[in-house]
C-alpha positions as CSV (number, residue, x, y, z in Angstrom):
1,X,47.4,75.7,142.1
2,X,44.0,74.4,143.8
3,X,42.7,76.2,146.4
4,X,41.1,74.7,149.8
5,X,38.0,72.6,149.1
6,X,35.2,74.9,150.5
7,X,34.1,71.4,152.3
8,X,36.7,72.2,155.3
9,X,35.8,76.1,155.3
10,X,31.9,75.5,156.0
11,X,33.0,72.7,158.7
12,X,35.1,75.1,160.2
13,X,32.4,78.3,160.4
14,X,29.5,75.5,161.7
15,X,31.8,74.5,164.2
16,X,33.1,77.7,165.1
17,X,29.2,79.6,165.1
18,X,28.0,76.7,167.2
19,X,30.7,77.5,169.7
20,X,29.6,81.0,169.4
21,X,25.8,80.0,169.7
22,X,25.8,78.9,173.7
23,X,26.8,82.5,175.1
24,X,24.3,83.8,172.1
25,X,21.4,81.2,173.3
26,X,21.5,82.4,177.3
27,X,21.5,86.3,175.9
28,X,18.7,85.5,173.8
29,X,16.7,83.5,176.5
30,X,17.6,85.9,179.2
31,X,17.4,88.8,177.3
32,X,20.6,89.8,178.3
33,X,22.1,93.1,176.5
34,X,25.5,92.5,175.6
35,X,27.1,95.0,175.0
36,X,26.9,95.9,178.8
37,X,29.5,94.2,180.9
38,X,27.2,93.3,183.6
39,X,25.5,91.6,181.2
40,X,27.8,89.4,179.7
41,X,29.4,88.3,183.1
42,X,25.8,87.0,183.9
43,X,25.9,85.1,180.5
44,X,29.4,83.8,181.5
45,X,28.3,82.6,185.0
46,X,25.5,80.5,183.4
47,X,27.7,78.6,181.1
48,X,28.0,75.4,183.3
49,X,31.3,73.3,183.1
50,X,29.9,71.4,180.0
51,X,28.9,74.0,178.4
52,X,32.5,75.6,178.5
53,X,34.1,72.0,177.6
54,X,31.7,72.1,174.6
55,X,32.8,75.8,173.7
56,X,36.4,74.6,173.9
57,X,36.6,71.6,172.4
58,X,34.0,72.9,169.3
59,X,37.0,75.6,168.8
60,X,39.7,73.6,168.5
61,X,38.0,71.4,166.0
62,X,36.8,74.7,164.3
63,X,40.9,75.7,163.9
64,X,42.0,72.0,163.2
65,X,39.3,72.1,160.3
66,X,40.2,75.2,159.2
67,X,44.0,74.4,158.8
68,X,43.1,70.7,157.7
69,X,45.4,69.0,159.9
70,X,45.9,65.1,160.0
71,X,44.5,65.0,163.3
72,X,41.3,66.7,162.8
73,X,39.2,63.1,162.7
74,X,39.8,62.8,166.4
75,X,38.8,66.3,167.2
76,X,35.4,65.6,165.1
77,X,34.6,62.6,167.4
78,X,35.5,64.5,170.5
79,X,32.9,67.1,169.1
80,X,30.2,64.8,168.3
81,X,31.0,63.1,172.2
82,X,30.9,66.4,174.0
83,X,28.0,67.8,172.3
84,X,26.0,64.3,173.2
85,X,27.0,64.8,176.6
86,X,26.0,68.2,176.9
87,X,22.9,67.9,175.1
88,X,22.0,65.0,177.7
89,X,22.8,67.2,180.8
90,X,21.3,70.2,179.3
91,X,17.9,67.9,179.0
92,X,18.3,66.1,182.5
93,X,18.6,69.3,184.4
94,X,17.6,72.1,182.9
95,X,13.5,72.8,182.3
96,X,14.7,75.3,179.1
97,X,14.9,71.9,176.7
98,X,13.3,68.8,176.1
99,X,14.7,65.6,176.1
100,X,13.3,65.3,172.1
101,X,14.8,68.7,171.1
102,X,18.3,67.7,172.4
103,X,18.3,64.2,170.8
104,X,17.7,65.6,167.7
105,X,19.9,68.1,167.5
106,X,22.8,65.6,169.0
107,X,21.4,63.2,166.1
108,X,22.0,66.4,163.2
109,X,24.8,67.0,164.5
110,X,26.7,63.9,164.8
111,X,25.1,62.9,161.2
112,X,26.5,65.8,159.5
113,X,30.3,64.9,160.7
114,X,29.7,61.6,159.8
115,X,28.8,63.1,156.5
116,X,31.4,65.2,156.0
117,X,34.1,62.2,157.4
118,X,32.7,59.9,155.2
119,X,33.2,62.6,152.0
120,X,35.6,61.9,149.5
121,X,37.2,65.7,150.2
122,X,37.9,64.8,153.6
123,X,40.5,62.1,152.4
124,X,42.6,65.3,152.0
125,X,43.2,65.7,155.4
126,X,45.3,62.8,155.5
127,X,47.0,63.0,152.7
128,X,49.8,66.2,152.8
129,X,50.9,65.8,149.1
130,X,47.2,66.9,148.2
131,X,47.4,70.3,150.0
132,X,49.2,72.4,147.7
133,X,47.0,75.1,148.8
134,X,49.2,75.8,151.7
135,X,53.4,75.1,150.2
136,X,56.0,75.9,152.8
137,X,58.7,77.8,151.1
138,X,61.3,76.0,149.5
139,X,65.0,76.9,149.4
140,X,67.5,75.7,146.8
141,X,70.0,73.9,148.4
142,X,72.1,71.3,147.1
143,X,74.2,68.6,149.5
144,X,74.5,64.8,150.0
145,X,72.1,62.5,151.9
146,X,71.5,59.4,152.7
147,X,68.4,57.5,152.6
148,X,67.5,54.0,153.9
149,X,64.1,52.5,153.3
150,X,62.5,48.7,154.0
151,X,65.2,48.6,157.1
152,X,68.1,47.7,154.7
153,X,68.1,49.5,151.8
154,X,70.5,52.3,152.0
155,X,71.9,54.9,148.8
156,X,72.7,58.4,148.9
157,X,71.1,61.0,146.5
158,X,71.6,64.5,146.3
159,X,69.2,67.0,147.6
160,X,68.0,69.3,145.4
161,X,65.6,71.8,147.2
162,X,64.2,72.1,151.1
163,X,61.0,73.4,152.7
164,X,60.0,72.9,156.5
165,X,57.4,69.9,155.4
166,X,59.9,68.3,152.8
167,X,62.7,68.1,150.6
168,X,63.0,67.1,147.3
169,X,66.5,64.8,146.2
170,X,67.3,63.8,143.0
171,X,70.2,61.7,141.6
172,X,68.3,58.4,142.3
173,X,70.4,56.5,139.6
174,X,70.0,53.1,141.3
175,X,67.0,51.4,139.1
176,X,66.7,48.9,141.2
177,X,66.4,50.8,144.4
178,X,64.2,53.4,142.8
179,X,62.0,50.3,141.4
180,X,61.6,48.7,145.1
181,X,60.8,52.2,146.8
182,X,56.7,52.3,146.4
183,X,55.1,56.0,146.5
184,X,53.9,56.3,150.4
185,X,57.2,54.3,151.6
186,X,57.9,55.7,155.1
187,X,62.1,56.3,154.9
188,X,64.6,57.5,157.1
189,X,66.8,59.9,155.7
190,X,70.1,61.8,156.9
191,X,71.2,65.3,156.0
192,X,74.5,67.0,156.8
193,X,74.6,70.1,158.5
194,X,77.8,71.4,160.7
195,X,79.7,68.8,160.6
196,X,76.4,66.1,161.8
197,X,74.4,63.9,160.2
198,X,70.3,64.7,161.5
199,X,68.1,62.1,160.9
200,X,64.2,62.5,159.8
201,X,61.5,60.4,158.8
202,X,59.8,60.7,155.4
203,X,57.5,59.8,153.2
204,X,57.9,59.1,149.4
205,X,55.0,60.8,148.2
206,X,56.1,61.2,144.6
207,X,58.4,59.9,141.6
208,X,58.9,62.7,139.2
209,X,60.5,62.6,135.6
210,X,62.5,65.8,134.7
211,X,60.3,69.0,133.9
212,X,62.6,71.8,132.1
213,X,64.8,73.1,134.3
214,X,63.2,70.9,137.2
215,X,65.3,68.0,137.2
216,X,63.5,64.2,137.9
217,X,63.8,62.6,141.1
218,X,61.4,61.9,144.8
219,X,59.5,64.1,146.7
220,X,59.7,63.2,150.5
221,X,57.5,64.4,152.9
222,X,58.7,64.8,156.9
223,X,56.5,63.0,159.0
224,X,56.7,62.7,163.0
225,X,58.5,65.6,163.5
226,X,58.5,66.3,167.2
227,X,58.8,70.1,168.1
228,X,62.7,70.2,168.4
229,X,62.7,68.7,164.9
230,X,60.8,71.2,163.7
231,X,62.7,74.0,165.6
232,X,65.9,72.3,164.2
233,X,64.6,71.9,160.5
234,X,63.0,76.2,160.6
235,X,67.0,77.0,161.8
236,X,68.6,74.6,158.9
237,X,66.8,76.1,155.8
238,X,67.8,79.7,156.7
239,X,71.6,78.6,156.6
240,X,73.9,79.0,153.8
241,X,74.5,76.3,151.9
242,X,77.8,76.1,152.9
243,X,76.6,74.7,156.2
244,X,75.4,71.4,154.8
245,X,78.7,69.9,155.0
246,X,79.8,66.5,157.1
């Protein structure tokens, strides 16, 4: 199984130690002692409002990094916009910086995300199928379901095994359907549970030929799932199979 690429680790530590820098910066120039509590509350009521934003908003983009989530290219551009607009307050107000050491660093800093975006590893955030470094756990169950793709296209299959970020069906005997049905096809798909038919939206993100005992057929991939789906779909996979009836 690959592991992580080490690319999203070091993003995530530079964010996370350049959070960590600002309270470490005012100790330093202050020479403030912190492991006293007086101290550290004078660090904390020289962190301006930007400063704080910066903190916050370099965190978040540190744990989005970390977890390589899909979203993470907006957090990176927040970043690289905060930290300009902190670096040009910090230089208009403050007599501590120059107006030369603050463009630069803004410069460094938003070339080495743009690096690091532009990287052929970073493609890996938006593509789930890649991550294998981080599999939900799948659970064997076996039931009907119905899946429509292309807004017309509609066969059941049989679902062979189910995990929290996808499901895997097999039984795809139409050749003509399975033919049409391109690997990154968004689909809708419906699975019976209690005597209901919930729907989800998926992505074919592979076609897969029978391997031993593994049988051949699609992997789908959930996609869009708002927070009661994923509350509903963490309750449905810890049911017996007896519940996947209609």
């Amino acid at each position: 199984m690959p592991t992580k690429p080490q690319l999203f680790n070091f993003t995530s530590v530079a964010l996370a130690l350049i959070a960590v820098s600002f309270p470490l910066q005012i100790a330093g120039m202050y020479s403030y002692d912190l492991t006293q509590t007086s101290h550290v509350y004078a660090v904390w009521n020289k962190l301006s409002i930007n400063n704080i934003a910066t903190i916050l908003i370099l965190s978040i983009s540190a744990w989005k990094v970390w977890n390589v989530e899909q979203d993470i290219t907006r957090w990176l551009v927040a970043s690289c916009i905060i930290v300009t607009v902190n670096n040009l307050i910090v230089s208009s107000y403050s007599t501590d910086w120059s107006h030369l050491h603050t463009t630069l660093s803004s410069f460094c800093f938003i070339f080495a995300m743009s690096t690091i975006m532009m990287s052929k590893t970073y493609e890996h955030a938006f593509a789930p199928e890649k991550q294998w470094w981080k599999p939900a756990k799948r659970h064997r169950i076996e039931a009907p379901v119905v899946v429509e793709f292309l807004d017309r296209h509609r066969f059941q299959a049989q679902m062979f095994d189910i995990s929290t970020t996808g499901l895997f069906i097999t039984d795809v005997n139409q050749p003509i359907i399975a033919s049409m049905a391109p690997v990154n096809e968004e689909m809708a798909i419906r699975i019976p549970f209690k005597n209901e038919l919930h729907a989800f939206t998926v992505k074919l993100v592979r076609k897969t030929h029978q391997n031993g005992k593994y049988p051949g057929g699609w992997g789908l991939s959930f996609t869009h799932l708002n927070p009661w789906q994923r509350i509903k779909l963490a309750w449905m996979i810890h049911n017996p199979q007896g519940a996947f009836t209609f």
